[in-house]
Phi, psi and omega in degrees: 000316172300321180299328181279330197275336182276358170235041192256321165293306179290018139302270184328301166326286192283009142273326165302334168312299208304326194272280200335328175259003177274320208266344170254147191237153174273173189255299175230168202237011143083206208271028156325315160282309175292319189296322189291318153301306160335253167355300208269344156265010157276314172296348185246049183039041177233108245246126177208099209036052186299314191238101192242155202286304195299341186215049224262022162233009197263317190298303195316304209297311165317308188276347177304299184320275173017292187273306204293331164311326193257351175268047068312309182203119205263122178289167210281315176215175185298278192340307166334292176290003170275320193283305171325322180307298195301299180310327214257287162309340131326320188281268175316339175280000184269287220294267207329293178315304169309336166273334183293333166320277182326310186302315187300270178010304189272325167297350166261008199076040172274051161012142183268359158299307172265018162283313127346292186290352165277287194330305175306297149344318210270274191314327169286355170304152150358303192290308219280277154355300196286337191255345158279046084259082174220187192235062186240179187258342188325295185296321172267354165290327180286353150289312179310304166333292196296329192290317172325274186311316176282330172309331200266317168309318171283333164314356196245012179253155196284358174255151173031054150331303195257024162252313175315313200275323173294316148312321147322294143019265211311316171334281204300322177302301181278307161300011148274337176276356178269328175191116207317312190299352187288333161315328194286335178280312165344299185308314199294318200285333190273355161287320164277006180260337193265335189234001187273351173237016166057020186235342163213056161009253213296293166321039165216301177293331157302320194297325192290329178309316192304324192262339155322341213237337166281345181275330187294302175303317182275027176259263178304322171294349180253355142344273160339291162304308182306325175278002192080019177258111199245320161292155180304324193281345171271329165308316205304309210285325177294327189264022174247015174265346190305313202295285212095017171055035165285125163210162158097058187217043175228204190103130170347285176300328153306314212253349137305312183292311180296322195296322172289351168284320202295315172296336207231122185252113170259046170051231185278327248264311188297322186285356180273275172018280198309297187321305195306302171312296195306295193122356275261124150287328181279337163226064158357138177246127150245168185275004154306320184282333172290331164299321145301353152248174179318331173322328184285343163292337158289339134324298208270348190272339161322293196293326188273323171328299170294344206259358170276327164287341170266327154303298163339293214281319178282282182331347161057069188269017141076206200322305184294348168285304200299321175304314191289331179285332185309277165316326176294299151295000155254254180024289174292344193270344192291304203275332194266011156270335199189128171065044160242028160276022013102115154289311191314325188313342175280333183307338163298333170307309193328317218273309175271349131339285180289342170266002158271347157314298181308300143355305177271315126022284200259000142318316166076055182262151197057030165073164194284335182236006145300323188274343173297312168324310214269332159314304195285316175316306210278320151356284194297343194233348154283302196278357164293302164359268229302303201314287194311307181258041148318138139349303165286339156312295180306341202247349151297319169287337194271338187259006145305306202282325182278001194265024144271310174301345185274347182289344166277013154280147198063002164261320194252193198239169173267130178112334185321150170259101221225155221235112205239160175311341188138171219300352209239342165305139197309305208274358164289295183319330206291310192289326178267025166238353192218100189242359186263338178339157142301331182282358193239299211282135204088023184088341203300327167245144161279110183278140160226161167234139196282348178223147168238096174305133170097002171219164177319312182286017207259013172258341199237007172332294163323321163287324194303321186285295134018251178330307189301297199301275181004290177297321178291311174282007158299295195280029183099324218291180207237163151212136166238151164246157169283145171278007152337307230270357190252001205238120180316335206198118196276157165314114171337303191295359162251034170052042183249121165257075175287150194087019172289280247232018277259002153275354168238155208221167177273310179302321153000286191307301162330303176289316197272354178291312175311337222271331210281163138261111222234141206257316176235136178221161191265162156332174158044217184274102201230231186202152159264151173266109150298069202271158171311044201258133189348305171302311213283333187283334183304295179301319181297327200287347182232059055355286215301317189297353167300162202290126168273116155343172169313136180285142165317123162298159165213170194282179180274005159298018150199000000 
């Protein structure tokens, strides 16, 4: 019986997983479509950013899933079978982390109500939610992590140490090759394998480093080779494209503001801020209005957050402060040079975050009304979660966006090209959050967006858009734009923020879009046709011939 009651918590956790992801949807599934178009054009033998350094084990580990999946039940196409994989290993790297959290928990001497009640926490976050069901590497790299931090826990008990702690290593080592920032935590891990249970220091926290740093080279470095890379300089040059030459999108306030989203799902609420920050001439913020949304819940989670390190710290609460700062200052220094409004960006944290909770928690460091604070918080930010990524939520944004899009039935074509303002617009977003939609699934339109705020090409949109429309009326294809892009002055509800960027404008779209002859449009908020008419080849062909730049990313929906 005892052997059943120790294994009663992880029941329940993992039936409270399945309703939590049954009752809930992501807003967005992150580069899930490019992984899944990778994969899926490995399997049909083709190479397509296959090995990429910010992410060098995860598209192999989809395809491996990938085949092994379709000789149990062979999917309608690669693609399918890319995505499903990928969405599969998600699920589990979420249900895994979350048990392994628990497990930790209790192993720090954490009660098994509260250990449970974290383990859960840990699934409700923002971050967490959003990203078990998606095809990203997050969730199964933070199993490796989270597998890391518990090996390092079990290292501080006096039997078979030094197996632990060298597992650790390797944990920590492989959930950096699934996603590169997870190496910024190790060091956390090896502090917790050498000081938390104070019994073998310095030999422990080496053994983790050591192997960590041997699993790593011979991962990437042999990476490296396979790929023809032999130089320092060609390593340097492979890992900085892993950014995608995204930059100047970091800064203090991004990274207050991400961190508290990662926990906290405001909605819309971050774009009134962001106008409110920018100066948004087209929707003015006052700061009465910024005040009227959840932000401030991010604000109190900054304060209980400090007021909990600092009751740490006059308690001389030892190891376990030292693993989450272990973790903490490279996280936070990461997030404010690059990306750090990013919800993902936080996730390294997570593993030493809920045991310094658990911990304190079960310690009673800071008193009966700290812990009060962090429960009613921790409370406050599940059920705003779940209310916010319902189903029912998910399936009101999804059906604004498909009943603009069904209007390009019996007008466009399959294969059609259809063209949206930048990346944070519904119908880009839409094809990578939902790839299964009927208006998504097979391919039938190819989404695109014309600016990625933050990154070089966004001085060369206009050529770029160009070379695309070119190629597409080469191969027959149709082009629509939305017709947002003909309209002097954008809509709140279309998440365009000006001065997000201060090399594009809203009015851009406008000027170079009117230039145009547009033959067919949908109802409504719709799209226009972009036909191949003497004026319009004239203007593309000589756009197209300016010298070309980095290519537009695109969803896996072309």
């Amino acid at each position: 019986m005892a052997k059943y009651r120790n294994l009663a918590p992880y029941a329940v956790v993992t039936a409270l997983f399945v309703v939590v992801v049954a009752v809930t949807a992501p807003v967005s599934a992150g580069d899930t479509s490019l992984f899944a178009t990778s994969v899926a054009a490995r399997l049909e033998g083709r190479n397509y950013f296959f090995w990429d350094f910010g992410h060098l084990l995860w598209r192999p580990l989809g395809t491996a899933v990938a085949s092994a999946m379709a000789g149990v039940a062979a999917p309608a196409d690669s693609w399918s079978a890319a995505f499903r994989a990928l969405i599969t290993l998600n699920l589990l790297g979420g249900l895994g982390s979350c048990l392994l959290l628990l497990a930790t928990l209790r192993r720090l001497g954490a009660g098994t109500a509260l250990a449970v009640s974290l383990a859960m926490a840990f699934v409700l976050t923002h971050g967490v939610l959003s990203y078990t069901q998606s095809g990203t590497a997050y969730l199964p790299g933070m199993f490796f992590l989270m597998a890391g931090f518990h090996l390092a826990v079990r290292a501080a008990a006096p039997e078979r140490w030094s197996a632990a702690a060298a597992s650790a290593g390797i944990a920590g080592a492989i959930a950096a090759a699934l996603w590169f920032p997870y190496a910024f935590v190790i060091p956390s891990i090896a502090v917790a394998a050498g000081w938390l249970g104070r019994k073998h220091g310095v030999k422990a926290a080496s053994l983790v480093l050591a192997s960590a740093a041997v699993t790593g080279a011979a991962v990437f470095v042999g990476a490296a080779l396979a790929l023809g890379i032999t130089t320092p300089g060609e390593f340097i040059v492979w890992m900085r494209n892993s950014s995608h030459d995204i930059s100047g999108i970091g800064g203090l306030p991004r990274t207050i503001l991400g961190f508290g989203r990662s926990l906290l799902f405001v909605g819309d609420d971050g774009a009134i801020l962001r106008r409110f920050l920018h100066g948004d001439p087209y929707h003015p913020v006052s700061i009465a209005r910024v005040a009227a949304t959840r932000i401030w819940m991010i604000g109190l989670i900054w304060l209980v957050g400090l007021a909990v390190l600092w009751q740490f710290a006059r308690a001389r609460g030892g190891a376990v402060l030292l693993v989450f700062v272990t973790a903490a200052v490279p996280i936070f220094t990461f997030a404010v040079l690059w990306q750090g409004g990013d919800v993902s960006r936080y996730f390294p944290l997570y593993p030493s975050l809920f045991m310094l909770l658990g911990v304190g928690a079960s310690t009673r460091i800071g008193g009966n009304r700290l812990r009060l604070a962090v429960a009613v918080g921790l409370a406050f930010m599940a059920i705003n979660n779940v209310a916010g990524l319902s189903v029912l939520a998910a399936n009101q944004r999804r059906s604004a966006v498909t009943q603009r899009l069904s209007n390009l039935d019996g007008v466009a074509r399959h294969n059609d090209m259809i063209f949206a303002s930048h990346s944070l617009d519904e119908v880009f977003r839409f094809g990578n959050t939902y790839p299964l939609e009927p208006l998504v699934d097979g391919k039938r339109f190819q989404y695109r967006y014309l600016v990625l705020f933050g990154t070089p090409e966004i001085v060369d949109w206009q050529n770029e858009f160009s070379r695309r429309v070119q190629r597409q009326w080469n191969q027959g294809q149709q082009v629509w734009i939305a017709s947002r892009l003909l309209q002097p002055k954008p809509m709140p509800e279309w998440n365009w923020i000006e001065g997000s960027d201060p090399r594009i404008r809203w009015s851009d779209f406008s000027a170079f879009f009117s230039r145009f002859e547009y033959v067919d449009s949908t109802a409504g908020d719709g799209f226009v046709r972009l036909h191949p008419t003497p004026l319009n080849t004239l203007l593309i062909d000589a756009h197209a011939r300016h010298r070309p730049t980095i290519a537009m990313t695109v969803s896996a929906a072309g």
